[in-house]
N, C-alpha and C positions, 0 to 999 in steps of 0.2 A: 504493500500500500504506500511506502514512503516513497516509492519515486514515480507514482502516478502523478501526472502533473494536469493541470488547467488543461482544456481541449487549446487548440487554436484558434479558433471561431470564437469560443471566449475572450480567448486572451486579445484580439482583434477586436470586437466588440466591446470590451472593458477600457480598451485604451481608446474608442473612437473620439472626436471631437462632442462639445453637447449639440445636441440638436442636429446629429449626422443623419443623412439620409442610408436606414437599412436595407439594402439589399442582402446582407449579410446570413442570419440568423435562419432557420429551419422550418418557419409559421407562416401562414399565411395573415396577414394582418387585417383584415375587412373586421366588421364588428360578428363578434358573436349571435348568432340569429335572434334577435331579439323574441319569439315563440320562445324560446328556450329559457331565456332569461326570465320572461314574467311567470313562465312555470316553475321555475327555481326559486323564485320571490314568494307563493303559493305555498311551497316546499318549507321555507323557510319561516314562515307565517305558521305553522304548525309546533315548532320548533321541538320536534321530535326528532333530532338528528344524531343516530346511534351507528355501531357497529350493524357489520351487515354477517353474514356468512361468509366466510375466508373466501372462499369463490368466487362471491359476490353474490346480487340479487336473482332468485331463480326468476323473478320475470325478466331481469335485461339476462339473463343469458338464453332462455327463452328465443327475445329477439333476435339475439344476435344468431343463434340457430336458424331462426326463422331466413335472415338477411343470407345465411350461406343457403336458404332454398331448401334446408331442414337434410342436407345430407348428414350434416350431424348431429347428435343429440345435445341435448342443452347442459346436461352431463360433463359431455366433453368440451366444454368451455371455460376457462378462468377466466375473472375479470382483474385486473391489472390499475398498477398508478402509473399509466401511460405506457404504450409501447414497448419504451427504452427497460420500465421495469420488468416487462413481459421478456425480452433478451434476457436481463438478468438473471429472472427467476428459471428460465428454461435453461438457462447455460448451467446455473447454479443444480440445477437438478441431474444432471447427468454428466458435470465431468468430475475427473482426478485429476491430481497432482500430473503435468506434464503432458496431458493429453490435447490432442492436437486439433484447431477449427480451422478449415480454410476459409480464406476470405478473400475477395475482388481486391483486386488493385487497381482502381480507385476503388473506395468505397466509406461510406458511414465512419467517420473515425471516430466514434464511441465503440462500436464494436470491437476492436481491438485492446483497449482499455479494459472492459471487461472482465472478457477472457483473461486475461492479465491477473486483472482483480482474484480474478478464481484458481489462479494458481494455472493456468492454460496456456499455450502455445497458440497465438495467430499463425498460422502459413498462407500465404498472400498467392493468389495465382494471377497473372494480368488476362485486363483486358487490354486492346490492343489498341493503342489511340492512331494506329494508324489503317489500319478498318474499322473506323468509327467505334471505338474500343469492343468490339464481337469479341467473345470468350476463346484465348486460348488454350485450344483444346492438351497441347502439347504442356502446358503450364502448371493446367490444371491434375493433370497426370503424374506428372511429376513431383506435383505438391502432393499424393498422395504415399505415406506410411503406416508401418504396423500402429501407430498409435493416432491416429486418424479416427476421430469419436464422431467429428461431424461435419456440415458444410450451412455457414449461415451466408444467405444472398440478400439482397434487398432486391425486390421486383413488385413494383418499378423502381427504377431504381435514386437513388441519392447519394453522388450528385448528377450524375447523368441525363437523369429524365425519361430514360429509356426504358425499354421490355426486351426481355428476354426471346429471341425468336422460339419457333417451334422446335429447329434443327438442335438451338443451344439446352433444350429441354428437355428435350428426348436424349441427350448427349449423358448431361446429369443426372439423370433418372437410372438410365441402364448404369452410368460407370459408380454411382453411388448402390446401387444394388449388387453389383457383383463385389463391390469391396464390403458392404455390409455399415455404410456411412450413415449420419440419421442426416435429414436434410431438414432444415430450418429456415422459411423463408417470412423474412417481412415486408410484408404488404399497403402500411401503413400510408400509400400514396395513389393505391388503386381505385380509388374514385374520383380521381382529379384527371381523368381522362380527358384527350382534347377530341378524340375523334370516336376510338371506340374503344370499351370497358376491356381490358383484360382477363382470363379466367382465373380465380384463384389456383391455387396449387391443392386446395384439398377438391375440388372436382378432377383435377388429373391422376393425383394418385394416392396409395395409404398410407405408405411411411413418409409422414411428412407432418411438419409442426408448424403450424401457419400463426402469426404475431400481426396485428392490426389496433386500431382503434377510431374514435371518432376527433383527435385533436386536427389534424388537414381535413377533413371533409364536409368538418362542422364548425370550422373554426374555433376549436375548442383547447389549444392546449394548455392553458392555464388552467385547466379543469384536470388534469391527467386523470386520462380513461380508458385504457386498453384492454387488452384479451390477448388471449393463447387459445386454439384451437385444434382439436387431433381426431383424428377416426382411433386412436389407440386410448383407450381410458386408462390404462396403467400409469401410462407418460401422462397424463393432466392430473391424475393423482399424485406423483410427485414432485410435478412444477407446482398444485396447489400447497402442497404442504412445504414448498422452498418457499411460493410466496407468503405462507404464513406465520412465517419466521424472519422474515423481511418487513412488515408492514401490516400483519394483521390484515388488513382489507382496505381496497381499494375505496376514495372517501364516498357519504355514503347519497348525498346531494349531489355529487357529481354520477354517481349509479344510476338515480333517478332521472336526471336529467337524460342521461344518457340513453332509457327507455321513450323518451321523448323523444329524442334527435331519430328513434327510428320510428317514429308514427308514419302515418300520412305525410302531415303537416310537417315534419322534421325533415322527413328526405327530398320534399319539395324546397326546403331553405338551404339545403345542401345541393339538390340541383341548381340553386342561383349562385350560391356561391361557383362551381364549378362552370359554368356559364360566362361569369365577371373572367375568373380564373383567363377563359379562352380566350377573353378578346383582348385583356393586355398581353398574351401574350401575342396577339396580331397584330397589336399595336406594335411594341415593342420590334418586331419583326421589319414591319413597314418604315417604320422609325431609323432605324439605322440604313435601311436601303435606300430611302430619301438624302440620306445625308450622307451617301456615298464611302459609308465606313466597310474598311476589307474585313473580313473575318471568317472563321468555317466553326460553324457549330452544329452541335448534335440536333436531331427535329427532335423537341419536347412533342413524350406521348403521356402523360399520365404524372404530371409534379407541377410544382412552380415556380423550376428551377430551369435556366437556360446556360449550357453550358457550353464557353465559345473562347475562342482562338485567335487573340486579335495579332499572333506575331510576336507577344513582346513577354519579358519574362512575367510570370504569374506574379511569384510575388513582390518585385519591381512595382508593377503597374497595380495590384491592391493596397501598398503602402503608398503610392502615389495618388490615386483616388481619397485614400482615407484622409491625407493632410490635406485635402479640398471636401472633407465631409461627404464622403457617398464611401459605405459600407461596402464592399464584395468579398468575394473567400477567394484565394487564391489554391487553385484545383493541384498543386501536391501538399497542401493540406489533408485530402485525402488519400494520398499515397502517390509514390513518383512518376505514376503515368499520368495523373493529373499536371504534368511540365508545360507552363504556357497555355494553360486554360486557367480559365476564372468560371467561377458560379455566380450568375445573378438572378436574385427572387426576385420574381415579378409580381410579388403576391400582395400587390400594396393597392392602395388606391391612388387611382389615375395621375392624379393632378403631382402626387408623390414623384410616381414611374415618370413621368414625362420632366420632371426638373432633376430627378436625378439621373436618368440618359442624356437631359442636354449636358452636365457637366462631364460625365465620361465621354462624350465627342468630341466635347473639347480638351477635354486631355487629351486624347487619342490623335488629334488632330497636332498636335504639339509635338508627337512622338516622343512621349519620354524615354 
């Protein structure tokens, strides 16, 4: 634990200027759906606010069964204090001392940390930023040994914005069944779709441990609200009982709410959100085309992240935007094939996106 240090993205964030403009951080920023809020205020109006079932609420796990179309039972669901806890408490349940998790190069650099945390080995396999980072297959093989426990993805992913094709699917699927790997995928950006929804990973296969929640979809992360999901009940039995040595229960106003956010009325404030979502990122698009900026970026499918290439060193040009106040991460922040790409959330409101793109043109324009 002593030499886990501050993420980067923090540490970026903590030193920005006041009043910097965030492209930076992992949220989307629009207001939280207000449906949710005055039902929360209701909630709170009662002031019955207790412990829940280490699990959580069998009605939100319920829905959230419901939400995967009820292939799995409500059983096999834990409810989480956000995502990130839901890695934790899954990693925490099934490793030992020195055992091994593969993971993207780029990818989620909390995930690494973690593992760490637990006494774990990250083995990194890349993707390839020079086919639009597609999974090396060669890489990924290679990152494979006797002490090889599992393979955690993010799909869709972060920072990328991407999905995982068929080919790369089918690829992990067999070569993690023949080694006997658990695969562990988070999901937590699959409803931010810009064209078409993705299929989870528990409709593809069994051995699989799928991690989501409602913080991107609902604009909810200051609520932290996740879940663990499995067709295997043994494995949510012991991720529950790691989370409940972690936190007791996920909070219990945020549970409720979180039955909310899947009504009717919740998924229709989540399709506007993902709506907004799509047309800054057109904007954004149109934006720099008008203004005749060079670059090659990934096409965002499914995040609010656009990850792009403007030529110049990563983190040159995010510490150079920062002393003019506009936030961005610098893409080997998530590890070294991230070299000369930046991440910019586009998850803001308009008037935001549009004053802090005009000052990265003009940087850009200056070629620092």
């Amino acid at each position: 634990m002593k030499d886990i240090k501050k993420s980067l993205i923090r540490q970026i964030f903590d030193s920005a200027p006041k009043n910097s403009i965030n492209f930076g951080l992992g949220e989307i920023q629009f207001p939280t759906p207000k449906i949710l809020c005055e039902y929360a205020k209701k909630i709170l109006d009662d002031r019955n606010i207790r412990y829940t079932p280490n699990a959580g609420l069998f009605e939100l796990r319920e829905a959230i069964s419901n939400y995967y179309q009820n292939i799995i039972p409500a059983e096999n669901v834990c409810v989480t204090c956000g995502a990130e806890e839901a890695v934790y408490a899954t990693l925490a349940s099934i490793l030992n001392p020195e055992d091994e998790v593969l993971l993207a190069n780029p990818c989620f650099l909390a995930y690494g940390s973690i593992i760490e945390m637990l006494y774990g080995i990250p083995v990194y396999f890349d993707l390839d930023p020079r086919q639009n980072f597609m999974l090396d297959k060669k890489s990924f093989l290679n990152g494979i040994s006797q002490k090889t426990k599992a393979v955690l993805l993010n799909n869709p992913s972060n920072p990328l914005g991407i999905i995982l094709s068929k080919d790369e699917i089918k690829f992990i699927l067999e070569t993690c069944h023949k080694h006997n790997i658990l695969i562990i995928v988070d999901e937590i950006y699959r409803d931010l779709f810009l064209n078409e929804k993705t299929p989870s990973f528990l409709e593809i296969t069994e051995n699989i441990i799928v991690i989501s929640g409602v913080s991107k979809s609902h604009c909810m992360t200051g609520w932290r609200l996740g879940w663990v999901a499995s067709h295997q009940k043994d494995v949510i039995e012991k991720i529950i009982t790691a989370h409940q040595y972690i936190c007791t229960c996920a909070p219990f106003l945020s549970q409720k709410v979180a039955v909310k956010a899947f009504s009717e009325e919740g998924m229709k404030s989540a399709e506007e959100i993902r709506k907004k979502l799509k047309r800054n990122y057109e904007f954004l698009i149109k934006y720099f085309d008008e203004n005749h900026i060079e670059y090659k970026a990934l096409e965002s499918a499914s995040s609010p992240y656009f990850f792009v290439n403007f030529g110049i060193d990563d983190r040159k040009l995010s510490i150079h935007l920062l002393e003019n106040g506009v936030i961005v991460i610098s893409g080997t922040a998530f590890g070294s094939n991230g070299k000369n790409w930046v991440r910019i959330n586009y998850g803001v409101e308009r008037a935001i996106l549009k004053k802090g793109l005009k000052i990265i043109i003009q940087i850009l324009k200056k070629k620092p």
